[in-house]
C-alpha positions in Angstrom: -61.4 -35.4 106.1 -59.3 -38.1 107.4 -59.5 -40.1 103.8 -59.0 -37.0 101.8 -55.4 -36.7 103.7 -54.6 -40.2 102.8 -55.5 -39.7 99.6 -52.8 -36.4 99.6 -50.2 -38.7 101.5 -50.2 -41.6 98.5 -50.0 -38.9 95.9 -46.7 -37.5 97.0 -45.1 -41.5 97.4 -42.9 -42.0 94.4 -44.7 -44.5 91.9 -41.8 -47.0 91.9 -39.7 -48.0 94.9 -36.6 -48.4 92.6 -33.6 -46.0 92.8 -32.3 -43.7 90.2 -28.4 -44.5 89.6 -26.5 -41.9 88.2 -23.8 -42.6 85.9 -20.7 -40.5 85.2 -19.0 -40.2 81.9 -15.6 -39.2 81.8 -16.2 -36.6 78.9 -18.7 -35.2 80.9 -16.5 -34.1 83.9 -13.4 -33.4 81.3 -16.0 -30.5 79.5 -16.0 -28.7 83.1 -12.7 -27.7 82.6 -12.4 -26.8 79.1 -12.5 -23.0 79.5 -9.4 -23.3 82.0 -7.2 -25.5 79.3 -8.0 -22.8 76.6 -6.8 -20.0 78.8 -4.2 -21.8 80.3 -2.9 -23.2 76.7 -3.0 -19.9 75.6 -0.7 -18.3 78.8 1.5 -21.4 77.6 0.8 -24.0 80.2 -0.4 -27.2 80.8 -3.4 -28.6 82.9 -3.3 -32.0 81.9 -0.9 -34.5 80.6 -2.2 -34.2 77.1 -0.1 -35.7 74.5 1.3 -32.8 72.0 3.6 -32.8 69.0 7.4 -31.9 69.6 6.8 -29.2 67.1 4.2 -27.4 69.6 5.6 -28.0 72.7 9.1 -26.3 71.8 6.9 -23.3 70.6 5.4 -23.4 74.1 8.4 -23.4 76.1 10.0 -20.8 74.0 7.0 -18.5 74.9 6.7 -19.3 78.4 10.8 -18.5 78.8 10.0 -15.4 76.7 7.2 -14.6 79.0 9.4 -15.4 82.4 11.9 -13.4 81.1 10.2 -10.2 80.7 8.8 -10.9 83.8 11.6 -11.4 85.7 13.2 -8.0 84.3 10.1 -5.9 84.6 10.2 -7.3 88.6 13.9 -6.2 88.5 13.6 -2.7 87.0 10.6 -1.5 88.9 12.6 -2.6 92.3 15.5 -0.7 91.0 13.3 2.4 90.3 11.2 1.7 93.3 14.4 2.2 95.3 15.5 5.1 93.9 11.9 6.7 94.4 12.0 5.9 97.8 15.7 6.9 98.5 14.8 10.6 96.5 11.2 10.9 96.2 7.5 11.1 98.9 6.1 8.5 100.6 2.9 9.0 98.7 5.4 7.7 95.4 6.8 5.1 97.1 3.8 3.5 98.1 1.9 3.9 94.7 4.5 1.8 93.3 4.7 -1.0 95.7 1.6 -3.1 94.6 3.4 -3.2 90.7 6.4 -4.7 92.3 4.3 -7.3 94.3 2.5 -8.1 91.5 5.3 -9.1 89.5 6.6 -10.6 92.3 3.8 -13.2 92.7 3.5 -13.4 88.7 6.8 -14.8 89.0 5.9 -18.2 91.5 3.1 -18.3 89.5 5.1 -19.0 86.7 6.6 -21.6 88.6 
């Protein structure tokens, strides 16, 4: 019984003594992130100081200003009409349109 445990106890040793080293590629950790640079390059933002042509980065800060512009007046004319809900309309109206203001709110900083 005794030598039929040994027996058990060599066969779960490792064979060799010698240590697996794991080596990290660089193109391996960059492909993690690949998703989040197509989204983000199609929102019009950068994730990484990737070189691009002058011809493509003035198209991406003209859509990004377009974008932070209508942004900035939806944020603007939604508070105006959220005012004048709140100064001639119910409660129950007021508060269904709060969460669209805040959420252009934060859309702004985001943006930032």
């Amino acid at each position: 019984m005794a030598s039929a445990n040994k027996i058990r106890l060599n066969e779960t040793k490792p064979s060799s003594s010698k240590k697996q080293v794991h080596k990290f590629v660089l193109d391996d950790y960059d492909a993690t992130y690949k998703l989040a640079i197509r989204i983000l390059r199609g929102l019009c933002l950068k994730l990484t100081d990737e070189e691009e042509s002058k011809a493509f980065s003035t198209i991406r800060n003209m859509i990004f200003w377009f974008m932070m512009v209508n942004v900035l007046t939806a944020a603007v004319l939604e508070s105006i009409c959220m005012m004048m809900t709140g100064s001639g309309g119910t409660l129950v109206e007021l508060f269904t349109m709060m969460p669209c203001v805040g959420y252009l709110l934060v859309s702004t900083y985001t943006w930032e």
